[in-house]
C-alpha positions in Angstrom: 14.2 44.6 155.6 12.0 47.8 155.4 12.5 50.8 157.5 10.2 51.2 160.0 10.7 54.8 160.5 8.4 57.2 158.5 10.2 60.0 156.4 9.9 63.6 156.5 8.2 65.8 154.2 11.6 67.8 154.1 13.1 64.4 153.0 11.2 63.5 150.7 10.8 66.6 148.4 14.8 66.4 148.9 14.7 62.9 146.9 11.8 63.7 145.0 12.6 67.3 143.6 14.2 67.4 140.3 17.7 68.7 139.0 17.8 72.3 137.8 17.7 72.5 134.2 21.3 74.2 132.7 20.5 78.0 131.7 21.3 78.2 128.1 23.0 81.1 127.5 22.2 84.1 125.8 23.1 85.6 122.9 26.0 88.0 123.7 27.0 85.6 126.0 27.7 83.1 122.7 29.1 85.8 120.9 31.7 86.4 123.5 32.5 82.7 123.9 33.2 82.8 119.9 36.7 83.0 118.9 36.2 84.0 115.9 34.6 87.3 117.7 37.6 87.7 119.9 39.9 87.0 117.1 38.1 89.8 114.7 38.1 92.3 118.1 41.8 92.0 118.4 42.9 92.3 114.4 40.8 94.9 114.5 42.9 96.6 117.8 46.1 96.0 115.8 45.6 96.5 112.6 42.1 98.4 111.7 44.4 101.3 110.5 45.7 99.4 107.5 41.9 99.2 106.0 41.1 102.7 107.4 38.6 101.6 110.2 37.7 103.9 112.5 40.1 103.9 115.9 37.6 104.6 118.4 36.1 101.3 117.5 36.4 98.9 120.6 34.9 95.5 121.6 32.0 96.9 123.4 30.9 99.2 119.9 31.6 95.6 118.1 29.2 93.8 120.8 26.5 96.5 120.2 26.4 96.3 116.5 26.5 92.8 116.6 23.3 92.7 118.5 21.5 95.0 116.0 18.8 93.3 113.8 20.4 95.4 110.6 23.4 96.7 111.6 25.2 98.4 108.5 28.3 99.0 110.4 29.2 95.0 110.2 28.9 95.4 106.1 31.2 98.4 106.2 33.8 96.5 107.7 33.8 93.2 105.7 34.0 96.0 102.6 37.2 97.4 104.0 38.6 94.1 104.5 37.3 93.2 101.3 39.2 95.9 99.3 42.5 95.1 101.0 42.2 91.4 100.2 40.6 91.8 96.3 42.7 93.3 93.2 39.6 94.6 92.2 39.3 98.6 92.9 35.8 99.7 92.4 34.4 97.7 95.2 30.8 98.8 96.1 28.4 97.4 98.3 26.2 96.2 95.8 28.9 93.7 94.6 30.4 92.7 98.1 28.3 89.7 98.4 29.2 88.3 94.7 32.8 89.3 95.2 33.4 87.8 98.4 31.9 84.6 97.0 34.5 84.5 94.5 37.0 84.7 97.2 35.6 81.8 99.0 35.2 79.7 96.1 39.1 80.8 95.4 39.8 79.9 98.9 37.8 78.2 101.0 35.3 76.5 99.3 34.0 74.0 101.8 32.8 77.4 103.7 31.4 79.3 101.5 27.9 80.6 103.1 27.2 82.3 99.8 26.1 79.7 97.9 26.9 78.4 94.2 23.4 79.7 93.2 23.7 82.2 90.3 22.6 85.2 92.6 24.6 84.8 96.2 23.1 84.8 99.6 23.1 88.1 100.8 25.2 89.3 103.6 22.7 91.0 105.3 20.2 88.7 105.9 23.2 85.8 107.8 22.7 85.3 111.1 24.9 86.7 113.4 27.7 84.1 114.3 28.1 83.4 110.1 28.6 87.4 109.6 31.4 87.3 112.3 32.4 84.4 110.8 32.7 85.6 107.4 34.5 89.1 109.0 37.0 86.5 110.8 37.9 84.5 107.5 38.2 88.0 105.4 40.8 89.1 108.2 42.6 86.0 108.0 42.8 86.6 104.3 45.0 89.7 104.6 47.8 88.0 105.8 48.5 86.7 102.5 50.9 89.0 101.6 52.4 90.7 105.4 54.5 92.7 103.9 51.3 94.9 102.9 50.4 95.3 106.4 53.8 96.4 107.7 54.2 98.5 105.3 51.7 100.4 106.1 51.9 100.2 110.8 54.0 102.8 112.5 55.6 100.0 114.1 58.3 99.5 111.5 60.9 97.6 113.4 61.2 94.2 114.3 61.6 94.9 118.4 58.6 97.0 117.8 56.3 94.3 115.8 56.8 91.5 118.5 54.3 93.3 120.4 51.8 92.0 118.0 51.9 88.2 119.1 49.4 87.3 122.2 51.4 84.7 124.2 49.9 82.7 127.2 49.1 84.2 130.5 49.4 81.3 132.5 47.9 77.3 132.8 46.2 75.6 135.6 46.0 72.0 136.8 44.2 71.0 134.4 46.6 72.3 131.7 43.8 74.7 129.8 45.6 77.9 129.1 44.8 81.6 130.1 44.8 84.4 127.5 44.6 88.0 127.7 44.2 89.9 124.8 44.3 93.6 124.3 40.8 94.4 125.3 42.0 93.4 128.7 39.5 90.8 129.3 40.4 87.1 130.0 39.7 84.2 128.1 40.6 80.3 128.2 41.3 78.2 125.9 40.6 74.3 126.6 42.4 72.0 124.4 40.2 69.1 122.7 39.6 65.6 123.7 41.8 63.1 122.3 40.6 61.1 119.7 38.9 57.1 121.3 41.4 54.5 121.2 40.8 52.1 118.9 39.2 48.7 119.9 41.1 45.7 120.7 40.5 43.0 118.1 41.4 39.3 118.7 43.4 37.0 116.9 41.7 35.0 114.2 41.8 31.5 115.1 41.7 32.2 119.3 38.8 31.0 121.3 37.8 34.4 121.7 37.9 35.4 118.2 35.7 32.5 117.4 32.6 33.0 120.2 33.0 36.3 118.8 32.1 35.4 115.0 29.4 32.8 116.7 27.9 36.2 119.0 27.5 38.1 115.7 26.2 36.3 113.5 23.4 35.1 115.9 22.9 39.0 116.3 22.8 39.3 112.5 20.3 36.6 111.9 18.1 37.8 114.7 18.2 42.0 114.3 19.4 42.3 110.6 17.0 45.3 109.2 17.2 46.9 113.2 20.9 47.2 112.6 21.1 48.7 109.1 18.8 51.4 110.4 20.9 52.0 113.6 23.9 51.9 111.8 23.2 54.6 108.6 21.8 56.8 112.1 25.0 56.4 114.1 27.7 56.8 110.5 25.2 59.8 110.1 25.6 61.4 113.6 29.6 60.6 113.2 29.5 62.4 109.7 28.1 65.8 111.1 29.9 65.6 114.5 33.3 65.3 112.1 31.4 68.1 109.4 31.1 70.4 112.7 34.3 70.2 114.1 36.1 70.5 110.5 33.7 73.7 110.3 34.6 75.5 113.7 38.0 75.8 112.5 39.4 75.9 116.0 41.1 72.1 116.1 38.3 71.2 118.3 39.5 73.3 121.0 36.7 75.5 123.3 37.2 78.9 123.8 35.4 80.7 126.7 35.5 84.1 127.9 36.0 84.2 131.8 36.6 87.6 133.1 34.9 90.8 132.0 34.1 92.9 135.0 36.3 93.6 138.1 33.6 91.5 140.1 33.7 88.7 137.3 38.1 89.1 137.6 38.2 88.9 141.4 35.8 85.9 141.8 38.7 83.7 139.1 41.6 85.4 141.2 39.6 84.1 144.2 38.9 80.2 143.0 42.7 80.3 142.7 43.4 81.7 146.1 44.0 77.7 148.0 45.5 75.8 144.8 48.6 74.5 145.6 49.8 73.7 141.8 52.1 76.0 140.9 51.0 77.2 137.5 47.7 78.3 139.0 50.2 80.2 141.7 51.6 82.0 139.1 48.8 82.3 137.2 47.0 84.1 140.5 50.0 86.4 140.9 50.1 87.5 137.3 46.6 88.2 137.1 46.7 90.0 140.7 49.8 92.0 139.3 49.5 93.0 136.0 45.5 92.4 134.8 44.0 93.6 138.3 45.0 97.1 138.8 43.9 97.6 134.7 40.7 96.7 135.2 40.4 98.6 138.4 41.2 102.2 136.6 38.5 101.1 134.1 35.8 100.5 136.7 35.5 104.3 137.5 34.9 105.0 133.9 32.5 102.2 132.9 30.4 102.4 135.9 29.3 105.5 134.2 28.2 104.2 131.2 27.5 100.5 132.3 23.6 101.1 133.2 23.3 102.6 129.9 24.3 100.2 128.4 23.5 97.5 129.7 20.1 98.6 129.3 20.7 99.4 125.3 22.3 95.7 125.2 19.4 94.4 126.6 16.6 96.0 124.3 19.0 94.7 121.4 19.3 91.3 122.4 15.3 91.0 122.9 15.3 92.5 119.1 17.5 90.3 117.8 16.3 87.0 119.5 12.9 88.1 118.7 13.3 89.0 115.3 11.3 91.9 115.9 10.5 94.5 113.0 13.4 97.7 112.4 10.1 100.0 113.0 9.9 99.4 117.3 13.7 99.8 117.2 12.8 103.3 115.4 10.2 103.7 117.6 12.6 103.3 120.4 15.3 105.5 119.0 12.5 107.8 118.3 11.3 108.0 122.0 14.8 108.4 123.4 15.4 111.6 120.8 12.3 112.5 122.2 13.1 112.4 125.6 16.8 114.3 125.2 15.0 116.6 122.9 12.1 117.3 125.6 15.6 117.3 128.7 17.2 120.0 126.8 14.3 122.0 126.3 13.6 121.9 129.8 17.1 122.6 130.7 17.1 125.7 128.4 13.9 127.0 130.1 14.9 127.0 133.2 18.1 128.9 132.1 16.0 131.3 130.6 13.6 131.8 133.2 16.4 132.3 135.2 17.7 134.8 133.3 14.6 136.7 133.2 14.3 136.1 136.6 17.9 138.3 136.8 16.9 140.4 134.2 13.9 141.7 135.9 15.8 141.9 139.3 19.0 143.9 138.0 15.9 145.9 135.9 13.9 146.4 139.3 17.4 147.8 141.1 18.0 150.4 138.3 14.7 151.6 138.5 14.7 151.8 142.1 18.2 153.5 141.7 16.6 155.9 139.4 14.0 156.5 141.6 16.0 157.6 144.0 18.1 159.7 141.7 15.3 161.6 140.9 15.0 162.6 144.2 18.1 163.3 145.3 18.1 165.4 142.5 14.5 167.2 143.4 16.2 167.3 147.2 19.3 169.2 145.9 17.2 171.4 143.5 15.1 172.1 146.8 18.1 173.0 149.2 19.8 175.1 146.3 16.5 177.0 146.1 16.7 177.7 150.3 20.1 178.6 150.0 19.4 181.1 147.5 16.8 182.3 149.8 18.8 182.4 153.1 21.7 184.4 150.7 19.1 186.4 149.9 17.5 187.4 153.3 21.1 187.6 154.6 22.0 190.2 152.5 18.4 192.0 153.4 19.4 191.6 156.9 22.7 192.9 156.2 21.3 196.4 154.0 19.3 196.9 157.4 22.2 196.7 159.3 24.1 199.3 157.9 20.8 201.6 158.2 20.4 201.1 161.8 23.8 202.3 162.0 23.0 205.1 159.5 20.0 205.9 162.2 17.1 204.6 159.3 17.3 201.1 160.4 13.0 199.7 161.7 14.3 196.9 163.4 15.9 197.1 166.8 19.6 195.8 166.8 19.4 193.2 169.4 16.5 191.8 167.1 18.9 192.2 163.8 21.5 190.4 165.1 19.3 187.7 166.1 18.0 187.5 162.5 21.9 187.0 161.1 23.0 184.6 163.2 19.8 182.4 162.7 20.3 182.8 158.5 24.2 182.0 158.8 23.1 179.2 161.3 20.8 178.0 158.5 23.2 178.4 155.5 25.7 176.7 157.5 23.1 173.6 158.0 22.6 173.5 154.2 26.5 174.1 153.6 26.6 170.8 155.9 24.2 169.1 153.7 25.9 169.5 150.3 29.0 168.2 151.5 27.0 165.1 153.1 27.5 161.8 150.1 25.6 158.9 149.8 25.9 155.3 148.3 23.9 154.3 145.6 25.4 151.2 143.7 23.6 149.0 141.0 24.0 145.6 143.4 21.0 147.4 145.6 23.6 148.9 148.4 21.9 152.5 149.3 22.5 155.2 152.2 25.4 156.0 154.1 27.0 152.4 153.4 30.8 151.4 154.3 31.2 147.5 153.7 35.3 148.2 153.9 35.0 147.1 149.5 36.9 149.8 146.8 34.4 151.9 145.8 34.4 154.8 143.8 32.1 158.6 143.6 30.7 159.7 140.5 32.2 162.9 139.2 28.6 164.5 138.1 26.4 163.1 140.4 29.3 162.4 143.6 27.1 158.9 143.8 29.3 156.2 145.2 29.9 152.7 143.4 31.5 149.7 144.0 34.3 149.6 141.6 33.3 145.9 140.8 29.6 146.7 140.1 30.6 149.6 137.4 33.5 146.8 136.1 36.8 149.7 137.4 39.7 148.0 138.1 41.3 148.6 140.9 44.1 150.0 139.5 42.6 152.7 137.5 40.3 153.3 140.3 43.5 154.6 142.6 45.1 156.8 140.1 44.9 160.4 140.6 44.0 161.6 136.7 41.1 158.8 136.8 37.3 160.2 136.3 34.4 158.2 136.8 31.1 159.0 135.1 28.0 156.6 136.2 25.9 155.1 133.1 22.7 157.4 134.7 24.8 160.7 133.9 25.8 159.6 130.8 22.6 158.4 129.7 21.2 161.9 130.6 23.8 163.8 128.9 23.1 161.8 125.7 19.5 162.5 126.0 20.1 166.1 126.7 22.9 166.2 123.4 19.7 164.3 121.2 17.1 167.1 122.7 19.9 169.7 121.4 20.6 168.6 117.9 16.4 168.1 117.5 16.5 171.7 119.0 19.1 172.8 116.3 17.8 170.7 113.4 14.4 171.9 114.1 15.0 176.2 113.6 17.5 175.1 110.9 13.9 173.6 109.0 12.1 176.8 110.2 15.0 179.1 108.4 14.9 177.5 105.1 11.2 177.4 105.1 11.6 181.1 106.3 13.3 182.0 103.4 12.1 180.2 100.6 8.6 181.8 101.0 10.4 184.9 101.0 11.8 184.1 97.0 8.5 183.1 95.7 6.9 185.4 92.8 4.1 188.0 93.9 0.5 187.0 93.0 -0.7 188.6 88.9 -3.8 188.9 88.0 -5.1 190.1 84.6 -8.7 191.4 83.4 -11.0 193.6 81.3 -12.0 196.6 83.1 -15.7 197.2 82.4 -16.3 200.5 80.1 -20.0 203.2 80.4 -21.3 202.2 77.3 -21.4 198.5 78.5 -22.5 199.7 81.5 -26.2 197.7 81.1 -24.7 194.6 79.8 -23.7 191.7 82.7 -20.1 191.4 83.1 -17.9 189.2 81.3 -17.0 186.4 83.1 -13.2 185.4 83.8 -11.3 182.7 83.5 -9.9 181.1 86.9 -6.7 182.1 87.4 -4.3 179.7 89.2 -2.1 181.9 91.6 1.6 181.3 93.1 0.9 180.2 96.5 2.6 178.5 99.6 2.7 175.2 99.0 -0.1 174.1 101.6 -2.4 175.8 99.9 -1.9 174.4 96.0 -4.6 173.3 94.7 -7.1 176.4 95.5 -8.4 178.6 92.7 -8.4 182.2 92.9 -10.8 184.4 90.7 -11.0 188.0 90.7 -14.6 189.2 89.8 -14.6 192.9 87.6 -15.7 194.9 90.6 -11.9 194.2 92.2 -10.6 196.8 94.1 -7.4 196.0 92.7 -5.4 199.0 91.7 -3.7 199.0 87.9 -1.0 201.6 86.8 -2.4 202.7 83.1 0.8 203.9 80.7 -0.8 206.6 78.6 1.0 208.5 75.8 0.0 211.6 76.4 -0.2 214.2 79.4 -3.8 214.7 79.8 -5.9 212.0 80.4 -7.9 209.9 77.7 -12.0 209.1 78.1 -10.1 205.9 77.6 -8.3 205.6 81.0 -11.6 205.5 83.5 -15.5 204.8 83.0 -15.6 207.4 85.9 -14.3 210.2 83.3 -17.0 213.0 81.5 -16.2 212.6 78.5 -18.2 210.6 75.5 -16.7 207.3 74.7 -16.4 206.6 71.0 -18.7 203.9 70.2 -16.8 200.4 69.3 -17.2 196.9 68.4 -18.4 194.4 70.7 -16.0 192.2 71.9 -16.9 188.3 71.3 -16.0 186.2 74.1 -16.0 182.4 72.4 -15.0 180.7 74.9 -16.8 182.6 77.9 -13.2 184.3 78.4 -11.7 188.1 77.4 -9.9 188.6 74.9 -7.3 190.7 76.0 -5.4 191.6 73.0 -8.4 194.2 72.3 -8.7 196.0 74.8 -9.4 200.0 74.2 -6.6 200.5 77.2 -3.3 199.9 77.2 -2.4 196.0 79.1 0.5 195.9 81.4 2.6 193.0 79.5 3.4 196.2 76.6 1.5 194.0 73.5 0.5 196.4 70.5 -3.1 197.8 70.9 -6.1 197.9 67.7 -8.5 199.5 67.2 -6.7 202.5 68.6 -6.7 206.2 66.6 -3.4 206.8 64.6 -2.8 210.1 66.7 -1.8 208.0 69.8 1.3 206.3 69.4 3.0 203.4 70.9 2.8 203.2 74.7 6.2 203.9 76.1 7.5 200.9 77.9 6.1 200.0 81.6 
């Protein structure tokens, strides 16, 4: 009979509305539910050493370059493994793939993913469960010989090596077993189905047997080319289901990885929180007990890292699912180096600009301390200076003092007195004032400051510090035989040491250059002195004569025309003078020889006088003899 209530709308989209389609899982999340993955991660834990991997590889570095489009950290490993397992000793990378074929086909033929092929598949272009695969069988390989491997492990005895095996954690009701292996994350392993039971067959000549044989061959007769079809499809879908699970290698068993995560732990601990089988009871205690608190000190550490990464796993696994070209992931990597690059620049900027920014302060104290040096120092200049003059009109006072006693005295005594007492009064003030001290520190402290702090007084300037400013310890700063000398006085007494030597080095320069004019040669110069009879005729001209002269003035010529009022000593050899000796004599010169100048100079060598450098004279009569020496 029909209903005759009407249904809701809320009812029917409840019937109507379809089942949620499974989520398929990702990739990492099929990597991690490989055992072949789990059981490479844990040889690897135990016994990378032997093959000289690197230690600080762990499951989540594994994970990552698994994820990577061309990751050549995978290769490196399968040719570590390789060398352990092959005789062969000049492994490279350009053989592994032709070399780990041969240890397939020596093996494990019937999984060989290199091919038979005269070149082999290359390892580097597998997808990414046949590489782990291929890393998992080459691990399995090294076992061979186990006495290779302990050799080689620090754990040498037998007590020590039973750490190796992984034993069971614990079961549930459903008797699938609990594993936790050394990367502390917990796995289960679900046993496989057993195998159909097979099918009852009657007895030959029963009355079942024989409605049987009628049922048949009525089916035969009826769907015979149907059949053949259906059957070749189904002995072909038995045939790969029994090619797959001789492939997996695993007995048919699943393994799944469960617990990751403290949140991913606590939610399995909690599902067995109301079982009341006792292997999940135990199960739950040993997991609360001995995995739980593990996980726990990891947390604080990979929370860290875990956005990080995540993020980096993420990017990969679009990569990898997408196939997408190595040049975006160097784009990527790119960009992030970019981005650290442009971080630290920023970061060292800011330090920079902050130490400019203290720079320039500490530079803005010192020159506001030197400021006020300078006048301090222009203060103390100026009360020296009034002192001197209060000393001064003291003792005035004083000389008119003993006069008015003496009866010479201008001023009237009570006026006198007056005078002294108001000088003493102001010598006293300025006697006050020298012994008044200030604070003037290099933190920016200034005046009459007392914050309670050590500090300590200059012994040039009597400026006080703070011993922690000028970097005194306390200790020398309370010892008696300690001096303290600010970095302003010392700068000055440097400068005034530099001014000194330039002083010094200066009048030494003057001395030398003092003296060595006073060794130069005198000035010579040599020429013709006209004679009456040549009187009429134009002078001979001279030669330039280069003179010995300071050396800032090299270079100028000197000529000496024949009217020079320079004075020469004649050597005669006689007494009385000769007509010779001066065209200003009265007697007749002897008529001579012109002299011919060649070369517009005179020839000096005859001359009708005697020459100061004592050469032989011609032309000269034979009753003069030879010049005595000069």
């Amino acid at each position: 009979m029909v209903s005759s209530r009407k249904r809701g709308r809320q009812e029917v989209d409840a019937v109507e509305a379809p089942a949620p389609a499974p989520k398929e899982p990702g990739l990492l999340e099929r990597i991690r539910n490989m055992w072949q993955f789990a059981n490479l991660a844990q040889w690897i834990f135990l016994f990378g050493k032997v093959v000289k991997l690197e230690d600080d590889l762990d499951i989540e570095d594994l994970e990552m370059e698994c994820l990577k489009h061309h990751s050549t950290k995978l290769a490196e490993i399968g040719l570590a493994l390789l060398k352990f397992v092959s005789s062969h000793r000049g492994l490279t990378p350009e053989i592994f793939d032709e070399y780990t074929r041969r240890q397939y086909v020596a093996k494990a033929p019937e999984r060989n993913p290199f091919g038979t092929e005269e070149e082999p598949a290359k390892f580097a272009e597998f997808d990414i469960f046949t590489k782990i695969k291929v890393l998992q069988q080459l691990t399995q390989w090294t076992f061979t010989n186990p006495d290779r491997i302990r050799e080689r492990m620090e754990e040498q005895k037998d007590s020590e090596q039973t750490y190796w095996r992984v034993e069971p954690f614990g079961w549930d009701s459903e008797d699938r077993t609990y594993i936790v292996l050394d990367d502390n994350r917990l796995y289960r392993q679900t046993e496989a189905p057993p195998p159909p039971a097979p099918k009852a067959t009657p007895k030959k000549n029963s009355k079942k047997a024989r409605a049987a044989a009628r049922a048949s061959k009525r089916r035969k007769l009826s769907q015979a080319p149907a059949s053949e079809s259906e059957e070749e499809g189904e002995h072909a879908e038995e045939a790969k289901a029994d090619q797959a699970a001789e492939d997996d290698g695993f007995g048919g068993m699943k393994w799944e990885c469960l617990a990751i995560t403290l949140e991913e732990l606590n939610n399995a601990i909690a599902s067995f929180a109301k079982s009341r089988d006792p292997n999940e009871k135990s199960l739950r205690q040993r997991l609360v007990e001995d995995l739980l608190p593990l996980l726990e000190k990891q947390e604080e550490s990979r929370k860290r890292k875990q956005l990080q990464k995540e993020r980096e796993l993420l990017n990969l696994e679009k990569l990898a699912t997408a196939k997408r070209s190595s040049r975006i992931a160097g784009k990527l990597e790119q960009q992030r180096q970019e981005e650290e690059a442009r971080e630290e620049e920023r970061k060292r900027q800011e330090e920079l600009a902050m130490a400019k920014k203290e720079q320039e302060k500490w530079r803005k104290l010192e020159k506001e301390r030197e400021s006020r040096m300078q006048t301090r120092e222009q203060r103390l200049k100026e009360r020296e200076a009034r002192r001197i003059l209060h000393e001064e009109e003291l003792a005035n006072l004083s000389e008119d003092n003993k006069k008015l006693e003496s009866g010479q005295g201008r001023l009237s005594e009570r006026h006198l007195k007056a005078e002294i007492e108001r000088k003493k009064a102001a010598l006293d003030e300025l006697q006050e004032e020298d012994g008044d001290w200030v604070f003037d520190c290099i933190c920016g402290a200034y005046g009459h400051v007392d914050d309670g702090t050590l500090s300590i007084a200059c012994e040039k300037c009597n400026v006080w510090q703070h011993t922690k400013c000028v970097g005194v310890s306390d200790t020398d700063a309370n010892r008696d035989d300690f001096q303290f000398v600010c970095k302003t006085c010392i700068r000055r007494e440097k400068e005034a040491e530099r001014r000194k030597k330039e002083a010094e080095m200066e009048a030494v320069r003057r001395e030398k250059e003092a003296e060595e004019a006073k060794k130069r040669p005198p000035i010579t110069i040599k020429f013709n002195r006209p004679s009456s009879s040549a009187s009429n005729a134009p002078p001979p001209t001279l030669p330039p004569i280069t003179a010995l002269v300071p050396p800032q003035q090299q270079g100028d010529r000197v000529q000496s025309p024949p009217s020079s009022p320079v004075k020469h000593r004649l050597v005669h050899s006689s007494p009385s003078r000769s007509p010779y000796d001066s065209p200003y004599s009265n007697g007749q010169q002897p008529p001579r020889q012109a002299i011919a100048y060649p070369n517009g100079s005179a020839n000096l060598s005859t001359a009708p006088f005697p020459t100061l450098d004592n050469r032989p004279l011609d032309n000269r009569p034979p009753s003069q003899g030879a010049p005595p020496a000069a």
